[in-house]
N, C-alpha and C positions, 0 to 999 in steps of 0.2 A: 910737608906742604898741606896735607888734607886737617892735622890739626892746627894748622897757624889759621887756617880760615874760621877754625869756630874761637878761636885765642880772643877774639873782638865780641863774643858774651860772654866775656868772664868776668865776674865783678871785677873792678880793682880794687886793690888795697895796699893800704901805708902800715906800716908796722904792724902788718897780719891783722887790719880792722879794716874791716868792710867801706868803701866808700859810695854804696849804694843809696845810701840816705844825703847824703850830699846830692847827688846825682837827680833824685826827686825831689831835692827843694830846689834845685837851682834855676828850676821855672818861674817861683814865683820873683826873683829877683826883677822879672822881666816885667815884671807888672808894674803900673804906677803906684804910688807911694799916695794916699787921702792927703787933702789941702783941703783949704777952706773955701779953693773955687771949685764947682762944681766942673769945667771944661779948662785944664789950663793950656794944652796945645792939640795941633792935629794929633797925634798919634793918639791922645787920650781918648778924642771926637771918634778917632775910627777904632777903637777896642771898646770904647762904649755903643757905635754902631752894631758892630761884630756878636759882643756880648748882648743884646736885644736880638736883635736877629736870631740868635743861638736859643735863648728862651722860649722865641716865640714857635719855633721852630719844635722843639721838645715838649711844649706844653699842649702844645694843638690836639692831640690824640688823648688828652688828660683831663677831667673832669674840675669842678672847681677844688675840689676836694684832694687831689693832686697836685694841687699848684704849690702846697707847703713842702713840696720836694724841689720847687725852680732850684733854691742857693745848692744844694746837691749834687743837684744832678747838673747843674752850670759850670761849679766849680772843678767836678769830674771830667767833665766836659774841657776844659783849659788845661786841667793838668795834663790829659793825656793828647790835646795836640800840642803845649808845646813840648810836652816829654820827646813827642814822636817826630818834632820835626828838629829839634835843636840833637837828635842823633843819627839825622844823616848829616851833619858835618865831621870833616876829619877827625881823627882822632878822639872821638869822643865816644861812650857809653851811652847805649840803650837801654834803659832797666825794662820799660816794657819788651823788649824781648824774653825776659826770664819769666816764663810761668807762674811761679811760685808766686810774683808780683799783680801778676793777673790775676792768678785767683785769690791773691788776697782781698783785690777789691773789686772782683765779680762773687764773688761768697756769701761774704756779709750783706752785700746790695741786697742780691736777690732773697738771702734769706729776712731778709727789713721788709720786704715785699709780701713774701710770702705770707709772713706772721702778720702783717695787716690785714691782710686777706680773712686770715683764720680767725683774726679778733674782731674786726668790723662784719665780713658777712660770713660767716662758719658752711653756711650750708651753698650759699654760690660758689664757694673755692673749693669744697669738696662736689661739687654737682659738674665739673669741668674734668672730673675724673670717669664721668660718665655717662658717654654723649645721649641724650634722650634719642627713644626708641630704640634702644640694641636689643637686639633679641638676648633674652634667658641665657642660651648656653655659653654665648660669647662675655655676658659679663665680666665671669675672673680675670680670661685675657684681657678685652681692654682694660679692664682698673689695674692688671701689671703694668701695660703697656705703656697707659697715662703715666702711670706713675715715674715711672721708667724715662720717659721722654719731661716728667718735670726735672727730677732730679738730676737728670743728664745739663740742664740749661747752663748753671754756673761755668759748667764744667767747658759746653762750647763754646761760653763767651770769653772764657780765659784764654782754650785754644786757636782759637781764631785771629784774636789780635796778635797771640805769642805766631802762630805759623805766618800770618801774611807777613808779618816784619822783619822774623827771622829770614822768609825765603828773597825781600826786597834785600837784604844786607848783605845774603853770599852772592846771589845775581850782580851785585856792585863790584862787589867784593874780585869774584870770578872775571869780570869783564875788564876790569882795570890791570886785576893782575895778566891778561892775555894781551891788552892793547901794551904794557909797558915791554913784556917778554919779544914780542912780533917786532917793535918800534927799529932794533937793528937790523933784522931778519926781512923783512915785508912791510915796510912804511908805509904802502897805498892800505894794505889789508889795518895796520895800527892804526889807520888813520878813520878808517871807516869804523872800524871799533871804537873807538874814541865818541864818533858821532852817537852807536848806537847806545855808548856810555853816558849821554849826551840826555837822550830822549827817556832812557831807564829810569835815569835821574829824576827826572821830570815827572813820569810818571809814580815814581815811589814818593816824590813830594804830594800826591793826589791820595796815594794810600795811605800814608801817614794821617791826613786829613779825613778821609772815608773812613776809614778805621775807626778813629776817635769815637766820631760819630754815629756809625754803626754800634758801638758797644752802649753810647748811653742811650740811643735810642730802644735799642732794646729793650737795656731795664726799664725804661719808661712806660713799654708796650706792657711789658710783665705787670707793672704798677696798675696801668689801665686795670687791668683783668682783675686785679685785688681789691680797687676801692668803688 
């Protein structure tokens, strides 16, 4: 029983091939197709809302000089809500719960970040490594320290998405399987689990969407700091 609940992040596959890459395109299916009208029904008006809003919302903290990251960090920004929300439905895969997928695309962000930093201002990006006015003997600690708490970043912002989602999916996962088990046994108590399965639900559609969000923004704040 305790391995059937993690059985739901395991890639699947078809003839021993991964269908993990399926899995991450199959967002963009959701999107509108370009035509030659700029607006052709509501759905378009309100993901062209959404996607404005989302921009402006990410760029606000970012300089003008930042703003050559909007299509980036926008499109990061969509892939990973609708990754996040089209797997809480039945039966279906989550790849943002595998790490490995986080950090492949918290990795390379931050280190695109970084290197701008190094290459436009050299001595602001290493000057963040040590805070003015330390005293003398603390120098070496904090420049570990710094250093220590940059190179850790990637690394939280992989975890983070991977832990909230992973622990939103067994909490589901958990509550369904005790509302269906109770259902013969204690029907008021199934019943009331069901509700609280009800409200979880609801709230992991909130983290699914927070989540997203939280991770580009971040890299964006990272961005701030580099350019």
């Amino acid at each position: 029983m305790i391995l059937s609940f993690f059985d739901q992040f395991t890639s699947p596959c078809l003839l021993g091939i991964p269908l993990i890459l399926i899995s991450m395109l199959f967002p963009t299916l959701l999107l509108p197709s370009p035509t030659n009208r700029w607006i052709t029904n509501r759905l378009s008006t309100l993901q062209l809302w959404f996607i404005h809003l989302t921009t402006k919302q990410l760029m606000l903290p970012l300089n003008k000089g930042g703003h050559k990251w909007a299509l980036i960090l926008v499109s990061l920004m969509m892939l990973l809500l609708t990754t996040n929300l089209l797997g809480l439905l039945p039966y279906t895969f989550t790849p943002t719960t595998q790490l490995s997928m986080n950090m492949a695309l918290a990795f390379p962000l931050w280190l695109a970040t970084l290197l701008t930093g190094l290459r436009n201002q050299p001595t602001t990006s290493l000057g963040h490594l040590l805070p003015e006015g330390t005293p003398t003997p603390l120098i070496p600690a904090l420049i570990l320290i710094e250093t220590t708490s940059l190179l850790i970043r990637p690394l939280a912002l992989g975890v983070r998405l991977t832990a909230n989602l992973t622990a939103g999916h067994l909490l589901i996962q958990l509550i369904s399987t005790a509302s269906t088990v109770l259902l013969p046994i204690l029907p008021t108590v199934s019943i009331l689990t069901t509700l609280i399965l009800l409200l979880l639900t609801i709230l992991e559609i909130a983290v699914a969407m927070i989540q997203a969000y939280v991770f580009v923004l971040l890299l964006s704040l990272y961005l701030q700091e580099n350019i």
